[in-house]
PLY file of the C-alpha trace (Angstrom):
ply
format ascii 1.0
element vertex 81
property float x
property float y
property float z
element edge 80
property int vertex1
property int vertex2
end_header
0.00 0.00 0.00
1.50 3.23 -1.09
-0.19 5.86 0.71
2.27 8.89 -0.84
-0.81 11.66 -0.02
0.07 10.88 4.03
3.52 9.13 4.59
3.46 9.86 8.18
0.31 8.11 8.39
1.43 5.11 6.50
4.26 4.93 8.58
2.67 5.28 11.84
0.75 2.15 11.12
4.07 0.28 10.43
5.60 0.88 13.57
2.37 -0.01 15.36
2.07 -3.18 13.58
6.09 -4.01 14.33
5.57 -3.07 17.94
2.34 -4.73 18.58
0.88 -1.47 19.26
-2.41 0.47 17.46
-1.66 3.95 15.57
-3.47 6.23 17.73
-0.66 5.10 20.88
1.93 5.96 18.17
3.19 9.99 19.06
4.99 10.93 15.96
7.92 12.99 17.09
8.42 9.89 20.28
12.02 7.71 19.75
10.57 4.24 18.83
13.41 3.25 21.38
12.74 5.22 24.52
9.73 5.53 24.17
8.45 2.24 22.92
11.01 0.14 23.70
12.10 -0.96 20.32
14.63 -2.92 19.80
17.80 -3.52 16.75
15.25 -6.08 15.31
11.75 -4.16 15.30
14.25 -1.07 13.69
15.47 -3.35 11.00
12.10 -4.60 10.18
10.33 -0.94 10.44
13.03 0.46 8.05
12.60 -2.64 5.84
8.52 -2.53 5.49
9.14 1.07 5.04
11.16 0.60 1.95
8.95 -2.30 0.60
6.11 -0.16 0.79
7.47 3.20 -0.82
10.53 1.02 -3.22
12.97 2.99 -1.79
16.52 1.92 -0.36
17.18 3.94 2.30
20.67 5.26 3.26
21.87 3.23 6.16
24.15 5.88 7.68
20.79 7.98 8.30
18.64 5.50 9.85
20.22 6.44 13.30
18.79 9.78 13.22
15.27 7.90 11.86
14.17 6.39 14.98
10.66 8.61 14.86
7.81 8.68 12.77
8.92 11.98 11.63
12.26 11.59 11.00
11.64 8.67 9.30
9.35 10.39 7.09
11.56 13.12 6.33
14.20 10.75 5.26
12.09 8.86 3.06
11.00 12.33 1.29
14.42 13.28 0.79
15.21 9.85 -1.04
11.81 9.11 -2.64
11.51 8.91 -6.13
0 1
1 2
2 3
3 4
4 5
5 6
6 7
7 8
8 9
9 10
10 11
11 12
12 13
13 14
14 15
15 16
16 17
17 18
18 19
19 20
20 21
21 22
22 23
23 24
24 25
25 26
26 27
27 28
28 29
29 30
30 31
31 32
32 33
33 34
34 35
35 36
36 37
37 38
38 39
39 40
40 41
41 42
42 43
43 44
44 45
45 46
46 47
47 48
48 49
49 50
50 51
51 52
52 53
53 54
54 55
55 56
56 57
57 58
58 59
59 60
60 61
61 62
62 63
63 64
64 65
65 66
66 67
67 68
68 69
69 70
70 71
71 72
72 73
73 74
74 75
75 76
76 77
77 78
78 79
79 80
C-alpha cells in the first residue's frame, strides 16, 4: 500500500504493527526506542517494510537519526523517487 498523499500516516501504522501497538498510541515525534522500547530487530524490520512499501533503499548511515515517525518520514522524502 503506497499511501504517498500521508507518509506519516502510513508509517505510523508500520511501527504499530512491528511493535504490537495500534496507531493512535503511536506519538509521531516519540524515539521508537525510549519511548516504545524498540529494539535492533523491530528497527530493522520498520526500516525494511518502510522501503517495501514506498521502493525505496534507504541510506543506512541515516537510519540512526530515523528512529521517529517523523524523521523517518523526512528521510524517506528526501530519497523518494
Amino acid at each position: 500500500m503506497n499511501d504517498s498523499g500521508n507518509p506519516a500516516a502510513r508509517i505510523r501504522a508500520i511501527v504499530a504493527d512491528v511493535l504490537a501497538l495500534s496507531p493512535d498510541q503511536i506519538d509521531d515525534s516519540a524515539d521508537f526506542v525510549s519511548r516504545y522500547a524498540a529494539d535492533s530487530l523491530n528497527l530493522i524490520e520498520i526500516v525494511a517494510q518502510v522501503e517495501k512499501t514506498y521502493q525505496v533503499i534507504l541510506p543506512h548511515d541515516e537510519l540512526p537519526q530515523a528512529y521517529t515517525v517523523d524523521a523517518l518520514s523526512d528521510l524517506l522524502a528526501r530519497h523518494a523517487v
